[in-house]
N, CA, C and O of each residue as an XYZ file, in Angstrom:
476
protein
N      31.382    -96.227    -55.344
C      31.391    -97.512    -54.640
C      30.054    -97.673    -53.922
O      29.979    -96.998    -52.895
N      28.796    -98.535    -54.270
C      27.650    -98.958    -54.130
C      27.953    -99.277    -52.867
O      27.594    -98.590    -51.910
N      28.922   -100.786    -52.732
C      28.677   -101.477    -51.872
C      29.714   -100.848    -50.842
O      30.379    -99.845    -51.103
N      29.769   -101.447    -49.817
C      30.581   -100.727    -48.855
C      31.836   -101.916    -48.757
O      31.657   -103.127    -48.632
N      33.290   -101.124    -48.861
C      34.060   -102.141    -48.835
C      34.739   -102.551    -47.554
O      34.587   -101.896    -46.523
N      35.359   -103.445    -47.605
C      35.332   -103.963    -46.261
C      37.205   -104.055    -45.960
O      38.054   -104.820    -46.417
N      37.292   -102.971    -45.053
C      38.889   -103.430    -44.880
C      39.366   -103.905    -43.253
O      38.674   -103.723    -42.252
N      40.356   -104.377    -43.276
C      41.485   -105.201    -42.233
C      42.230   -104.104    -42.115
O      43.004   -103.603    -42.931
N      41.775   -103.574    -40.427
C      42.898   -102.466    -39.968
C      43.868   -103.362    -38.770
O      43.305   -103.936    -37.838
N      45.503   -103.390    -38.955
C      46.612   -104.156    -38.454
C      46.931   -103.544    -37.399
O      47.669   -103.935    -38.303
N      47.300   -102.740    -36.001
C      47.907   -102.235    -35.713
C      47.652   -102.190    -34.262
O      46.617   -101.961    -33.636
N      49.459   -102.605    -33.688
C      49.362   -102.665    -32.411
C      48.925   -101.653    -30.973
O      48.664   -101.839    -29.785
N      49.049   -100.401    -32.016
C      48.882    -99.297    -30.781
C      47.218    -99.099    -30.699
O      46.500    -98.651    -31.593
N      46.815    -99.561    -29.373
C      45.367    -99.366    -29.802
C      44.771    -97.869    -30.098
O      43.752    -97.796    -30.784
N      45.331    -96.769    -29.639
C      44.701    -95.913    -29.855
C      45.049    -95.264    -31.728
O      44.375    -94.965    -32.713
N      46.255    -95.314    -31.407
C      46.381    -95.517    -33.523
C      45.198    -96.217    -34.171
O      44.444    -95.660    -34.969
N      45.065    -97.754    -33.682
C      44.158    -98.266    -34.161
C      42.641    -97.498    -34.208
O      41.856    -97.333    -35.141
N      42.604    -97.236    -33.257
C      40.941    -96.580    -33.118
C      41.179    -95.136    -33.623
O      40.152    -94.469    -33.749
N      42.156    -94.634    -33.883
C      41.743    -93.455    -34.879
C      41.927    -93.528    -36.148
O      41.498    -92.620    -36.860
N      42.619    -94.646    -36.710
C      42.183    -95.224    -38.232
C      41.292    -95.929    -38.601
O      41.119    -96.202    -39.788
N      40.436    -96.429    -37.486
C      39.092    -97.437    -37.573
C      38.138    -95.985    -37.515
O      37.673    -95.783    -38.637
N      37.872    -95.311    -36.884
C      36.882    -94.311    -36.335
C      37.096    -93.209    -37.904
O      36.155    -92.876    -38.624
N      38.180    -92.916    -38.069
C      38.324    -92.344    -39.922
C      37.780    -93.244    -40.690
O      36.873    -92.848    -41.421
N      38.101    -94.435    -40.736
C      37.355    -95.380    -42.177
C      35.927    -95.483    -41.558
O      35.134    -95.211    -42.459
N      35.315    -95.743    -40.482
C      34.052    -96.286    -40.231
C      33.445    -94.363    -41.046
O      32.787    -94.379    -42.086
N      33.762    -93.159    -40.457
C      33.016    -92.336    -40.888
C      33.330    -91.963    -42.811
O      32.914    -91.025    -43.492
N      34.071    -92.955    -43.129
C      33.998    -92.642    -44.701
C      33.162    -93.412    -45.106
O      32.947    -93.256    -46.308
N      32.355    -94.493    -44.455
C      31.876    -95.182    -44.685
C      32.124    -96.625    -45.099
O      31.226    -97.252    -45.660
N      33.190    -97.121    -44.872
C      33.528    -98.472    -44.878
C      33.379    -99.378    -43.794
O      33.079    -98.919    -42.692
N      33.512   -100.368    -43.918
C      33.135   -101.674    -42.890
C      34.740   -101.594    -42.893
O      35.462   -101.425    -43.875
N      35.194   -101.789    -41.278
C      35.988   -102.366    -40.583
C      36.275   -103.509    -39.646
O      35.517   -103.935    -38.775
N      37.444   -103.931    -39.941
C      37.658   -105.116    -39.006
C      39.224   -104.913    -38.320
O      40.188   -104.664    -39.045
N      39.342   -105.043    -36.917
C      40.352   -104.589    -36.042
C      41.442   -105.645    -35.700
O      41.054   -106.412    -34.819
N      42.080   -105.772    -35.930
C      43.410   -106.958    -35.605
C      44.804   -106.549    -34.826
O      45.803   -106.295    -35.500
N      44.840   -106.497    -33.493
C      46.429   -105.977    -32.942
C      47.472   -106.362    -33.470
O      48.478   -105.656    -33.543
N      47.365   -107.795    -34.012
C      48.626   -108.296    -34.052
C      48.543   -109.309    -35.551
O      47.481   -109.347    -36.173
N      49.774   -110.106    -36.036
C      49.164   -110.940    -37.516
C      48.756   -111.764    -37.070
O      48.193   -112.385    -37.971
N      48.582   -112.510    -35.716
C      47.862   -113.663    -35.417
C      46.586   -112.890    -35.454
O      46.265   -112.843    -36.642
N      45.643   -112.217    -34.677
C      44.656   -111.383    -34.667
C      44.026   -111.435    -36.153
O      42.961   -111.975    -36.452
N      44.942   -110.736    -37.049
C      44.726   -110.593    -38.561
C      44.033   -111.804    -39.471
O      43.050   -111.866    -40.210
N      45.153   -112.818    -38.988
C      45.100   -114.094    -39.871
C      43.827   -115.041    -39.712
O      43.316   -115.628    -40.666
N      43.376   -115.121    -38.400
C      41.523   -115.130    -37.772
C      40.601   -114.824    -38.894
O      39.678   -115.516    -39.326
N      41.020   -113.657    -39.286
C      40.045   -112.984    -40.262
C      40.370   -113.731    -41.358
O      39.489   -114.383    -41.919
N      41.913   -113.740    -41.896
C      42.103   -114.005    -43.458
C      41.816   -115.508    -43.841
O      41.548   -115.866    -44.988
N      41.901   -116.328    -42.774
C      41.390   -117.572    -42.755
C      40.017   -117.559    -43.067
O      39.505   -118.387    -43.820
N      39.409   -116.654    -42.517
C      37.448   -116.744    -42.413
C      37.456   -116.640    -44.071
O      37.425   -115.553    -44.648
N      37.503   -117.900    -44.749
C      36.769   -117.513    -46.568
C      36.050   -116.801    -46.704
O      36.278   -115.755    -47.312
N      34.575   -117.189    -46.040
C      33.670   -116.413    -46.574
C      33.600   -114.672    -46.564
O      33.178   -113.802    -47.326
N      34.183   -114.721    -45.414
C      34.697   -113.104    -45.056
C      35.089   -112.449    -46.665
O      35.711   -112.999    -47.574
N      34.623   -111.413    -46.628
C      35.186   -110.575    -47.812
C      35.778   -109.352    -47.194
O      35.227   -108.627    -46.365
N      37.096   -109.201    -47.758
C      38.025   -108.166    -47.025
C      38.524   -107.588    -48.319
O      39.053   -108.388    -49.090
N      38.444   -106.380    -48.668
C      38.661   -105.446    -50.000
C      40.259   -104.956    -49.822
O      41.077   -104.820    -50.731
N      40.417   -104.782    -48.708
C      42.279   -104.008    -48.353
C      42.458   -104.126    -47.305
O      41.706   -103.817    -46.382
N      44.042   -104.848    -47.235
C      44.314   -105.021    -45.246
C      45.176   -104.027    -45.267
O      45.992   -103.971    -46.186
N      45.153   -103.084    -44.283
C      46.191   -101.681    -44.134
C      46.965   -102.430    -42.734
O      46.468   -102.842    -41.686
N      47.769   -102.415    -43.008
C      48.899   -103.175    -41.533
C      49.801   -102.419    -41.142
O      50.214   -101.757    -42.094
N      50.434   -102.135    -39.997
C      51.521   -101.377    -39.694
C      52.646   -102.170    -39.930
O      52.521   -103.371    -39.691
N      53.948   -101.675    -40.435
C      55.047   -102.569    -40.548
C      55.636   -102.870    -39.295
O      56.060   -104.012    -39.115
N      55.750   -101.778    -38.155
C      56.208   -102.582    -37.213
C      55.581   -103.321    -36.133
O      55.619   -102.803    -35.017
N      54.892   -104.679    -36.309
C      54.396   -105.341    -35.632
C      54.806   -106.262    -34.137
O      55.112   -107.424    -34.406
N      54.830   -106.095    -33.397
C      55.739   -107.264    -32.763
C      55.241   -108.570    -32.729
O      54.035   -108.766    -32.885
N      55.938   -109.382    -32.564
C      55.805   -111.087    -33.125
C      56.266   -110.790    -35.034
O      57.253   -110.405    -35.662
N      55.165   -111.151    -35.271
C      55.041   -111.366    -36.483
C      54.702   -109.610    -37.545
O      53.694   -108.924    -37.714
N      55.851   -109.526    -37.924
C      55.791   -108.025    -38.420
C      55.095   -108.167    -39.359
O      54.715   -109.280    -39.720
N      54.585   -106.399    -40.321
C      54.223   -106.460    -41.708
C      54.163   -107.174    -42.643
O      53.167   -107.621    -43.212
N      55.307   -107.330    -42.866
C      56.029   -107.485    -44.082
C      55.277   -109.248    -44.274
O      54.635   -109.833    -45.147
N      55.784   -109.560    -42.984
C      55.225   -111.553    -43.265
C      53.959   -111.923    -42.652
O      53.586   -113.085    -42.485
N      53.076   -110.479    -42.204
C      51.695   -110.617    -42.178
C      51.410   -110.673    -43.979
O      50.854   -111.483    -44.720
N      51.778   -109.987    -44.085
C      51.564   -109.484    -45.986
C      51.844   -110.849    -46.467
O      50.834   -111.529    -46.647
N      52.885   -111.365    -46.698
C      53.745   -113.117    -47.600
C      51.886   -113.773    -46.939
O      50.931   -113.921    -47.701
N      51.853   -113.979    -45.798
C      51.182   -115.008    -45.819
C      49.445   -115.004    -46.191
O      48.729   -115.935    -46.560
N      49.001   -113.030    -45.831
C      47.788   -112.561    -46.417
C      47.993   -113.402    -47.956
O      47.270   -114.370    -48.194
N      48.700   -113.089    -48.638
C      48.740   -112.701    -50.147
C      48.898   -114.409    -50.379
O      48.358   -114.800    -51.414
N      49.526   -115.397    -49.603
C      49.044   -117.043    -50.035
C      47.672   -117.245    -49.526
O      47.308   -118.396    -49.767
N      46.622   -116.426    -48.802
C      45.514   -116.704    -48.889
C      44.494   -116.058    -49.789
O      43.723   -116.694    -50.506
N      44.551   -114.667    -49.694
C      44.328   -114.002    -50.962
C      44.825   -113.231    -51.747
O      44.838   -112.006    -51.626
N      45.368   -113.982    -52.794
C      46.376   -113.372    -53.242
C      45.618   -112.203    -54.129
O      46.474   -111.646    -54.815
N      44.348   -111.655    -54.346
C      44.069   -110.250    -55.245
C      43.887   -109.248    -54.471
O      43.871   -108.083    -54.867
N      43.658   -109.788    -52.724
C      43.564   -108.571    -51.800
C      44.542   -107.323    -51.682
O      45.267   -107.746    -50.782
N      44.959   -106.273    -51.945
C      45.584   -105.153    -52.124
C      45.974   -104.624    -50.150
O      45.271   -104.307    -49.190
N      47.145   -104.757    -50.345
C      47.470   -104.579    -48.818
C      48.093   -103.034    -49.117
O      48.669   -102.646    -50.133
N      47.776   -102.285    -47.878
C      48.644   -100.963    -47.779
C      49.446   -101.019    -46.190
O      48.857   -101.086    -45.112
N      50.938   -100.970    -46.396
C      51.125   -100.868    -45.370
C      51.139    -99.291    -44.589
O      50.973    -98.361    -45.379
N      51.308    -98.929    -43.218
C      51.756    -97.548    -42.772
C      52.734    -97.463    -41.887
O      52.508    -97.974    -40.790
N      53.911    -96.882    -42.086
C      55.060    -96.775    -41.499
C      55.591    -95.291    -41.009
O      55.442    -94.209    -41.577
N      56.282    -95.606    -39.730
C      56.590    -93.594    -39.396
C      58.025    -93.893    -40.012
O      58.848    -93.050    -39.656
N      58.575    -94.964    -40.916
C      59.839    -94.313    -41.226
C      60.042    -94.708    -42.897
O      61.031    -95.034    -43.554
N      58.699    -94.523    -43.211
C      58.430    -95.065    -45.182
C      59.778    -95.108    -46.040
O      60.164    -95.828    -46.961
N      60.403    -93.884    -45.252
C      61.592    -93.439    -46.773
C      62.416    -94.846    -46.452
O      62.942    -95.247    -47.491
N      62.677    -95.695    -45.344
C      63.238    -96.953    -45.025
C      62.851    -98.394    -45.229
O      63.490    -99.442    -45.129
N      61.316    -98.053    -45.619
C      60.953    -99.409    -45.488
C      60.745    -99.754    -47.337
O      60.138    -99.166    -48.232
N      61.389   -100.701    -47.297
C      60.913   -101.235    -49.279
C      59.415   -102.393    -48.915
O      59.174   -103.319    -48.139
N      58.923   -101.876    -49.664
C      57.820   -102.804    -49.968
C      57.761   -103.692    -51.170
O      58.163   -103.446    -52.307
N      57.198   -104.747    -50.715
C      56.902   -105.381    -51.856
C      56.460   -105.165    -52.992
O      55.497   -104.404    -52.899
N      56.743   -105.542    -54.378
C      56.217   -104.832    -55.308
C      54.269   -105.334    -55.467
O      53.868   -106.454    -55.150
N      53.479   -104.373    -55.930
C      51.995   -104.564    -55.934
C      51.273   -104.388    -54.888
O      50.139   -104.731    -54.555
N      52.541   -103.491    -54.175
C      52.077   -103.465    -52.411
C      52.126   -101.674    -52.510
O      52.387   -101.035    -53.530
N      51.783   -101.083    -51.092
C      50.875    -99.865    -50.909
C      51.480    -99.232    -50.135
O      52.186   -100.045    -49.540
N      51.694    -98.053    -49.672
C      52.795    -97.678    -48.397
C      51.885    -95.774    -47.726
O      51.791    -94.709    -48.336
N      51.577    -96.027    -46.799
C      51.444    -94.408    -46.682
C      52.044    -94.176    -45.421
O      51.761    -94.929    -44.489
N      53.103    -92.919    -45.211
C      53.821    -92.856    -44.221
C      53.260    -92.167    -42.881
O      52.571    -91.154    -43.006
N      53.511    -92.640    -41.708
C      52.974    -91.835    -40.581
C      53.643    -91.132    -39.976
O      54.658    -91.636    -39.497
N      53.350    -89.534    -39.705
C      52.005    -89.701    -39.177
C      50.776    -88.885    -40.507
O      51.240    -87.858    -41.003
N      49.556    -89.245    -40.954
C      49.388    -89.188    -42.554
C      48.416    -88.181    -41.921
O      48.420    -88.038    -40.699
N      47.414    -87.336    -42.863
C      46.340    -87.115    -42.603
C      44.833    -87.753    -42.808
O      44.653    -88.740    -43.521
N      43.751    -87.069    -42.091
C      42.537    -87.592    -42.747
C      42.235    -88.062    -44.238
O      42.077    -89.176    -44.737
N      42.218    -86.888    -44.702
C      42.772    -86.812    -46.232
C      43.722    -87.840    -46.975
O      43.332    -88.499    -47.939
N      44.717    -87.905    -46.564
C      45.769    -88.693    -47.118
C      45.503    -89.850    -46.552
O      46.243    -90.690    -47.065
N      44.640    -90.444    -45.542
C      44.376    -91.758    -45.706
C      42.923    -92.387    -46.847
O      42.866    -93.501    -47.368
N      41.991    -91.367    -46.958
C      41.143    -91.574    -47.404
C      41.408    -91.722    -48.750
O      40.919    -92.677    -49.352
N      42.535    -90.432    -49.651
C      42.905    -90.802    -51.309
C      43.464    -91.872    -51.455
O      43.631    -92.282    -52.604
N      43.982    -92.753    -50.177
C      45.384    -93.366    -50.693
C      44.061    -94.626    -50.967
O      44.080    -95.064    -52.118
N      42.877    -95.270    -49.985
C      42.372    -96.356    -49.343
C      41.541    -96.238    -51.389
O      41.385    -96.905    -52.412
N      41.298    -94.932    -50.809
C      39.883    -95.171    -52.424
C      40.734    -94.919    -53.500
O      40.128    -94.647    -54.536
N      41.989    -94.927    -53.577
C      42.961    -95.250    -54.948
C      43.394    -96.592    -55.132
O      43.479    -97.181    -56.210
N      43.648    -97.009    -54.056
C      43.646    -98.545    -54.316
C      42.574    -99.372    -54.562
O      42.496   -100.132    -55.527
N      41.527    -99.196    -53.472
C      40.494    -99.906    -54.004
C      39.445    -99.471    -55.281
O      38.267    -99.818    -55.198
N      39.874    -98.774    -56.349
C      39.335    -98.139    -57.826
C      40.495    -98.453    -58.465
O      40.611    -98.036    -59.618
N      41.211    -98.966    -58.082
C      42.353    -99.467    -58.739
C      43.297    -99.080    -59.930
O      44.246    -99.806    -60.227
């Protein structure tokens, strides 16, 4: 991967957040930080913005995962979402959709991000 891809990290706990932003920034990807799907949707609105994978937590408050995802996917619908959940074996995902369970490792976030985006 030449270019550096650019992902949408979802997640309300800020310090979760900043240790899945602070892992992708040192793999070398461009990040963008969103607490909440209003937060998120800022971004998914911005067209010109290019966003390669939104990783979202399913349990969001307000507006959860699942219908951050429905409404990502009516704006771009080829963007590849992964969600992360601490209770995966419970949550069904959508089909064409991504799941890695928490709490994951370094490792296991990095195969899962560069398996999706090599598609």
């Amino acid at each position: 991967m030449s270019d550096t891809s650019t992902l949408l990290v979802v997640e309300d706990d800020a310090i979760v957040r900043m240790l899945i932003v602070d892992v992708l920034e040192e793999l070398e990807f461009k990040v963008l930080e969103a607490e909440n799907g209003d937060a998120a949707l800022v971004f998914l609105n911005d067209t010109p913005l290019r966003i390669d994978l939104m990783m979202t937590d399913v349990g969001l408050p307000g507006m959860d995962g699942k219908e951050l995802a429905v409404k990502a996917h009516e704006l771009r619908p080829q963007m590849p979402i992964l969600f992360a959940s601490g209770s995966a074996e419970i949550v069904v995902i959508p089909p064409g959709m991504h799941m890695i369970g928490k709490p994951f490792s370094i490792d296991q976030l990095r195969d899962k991000v560069r398996s999706i985006l090599q598609g």
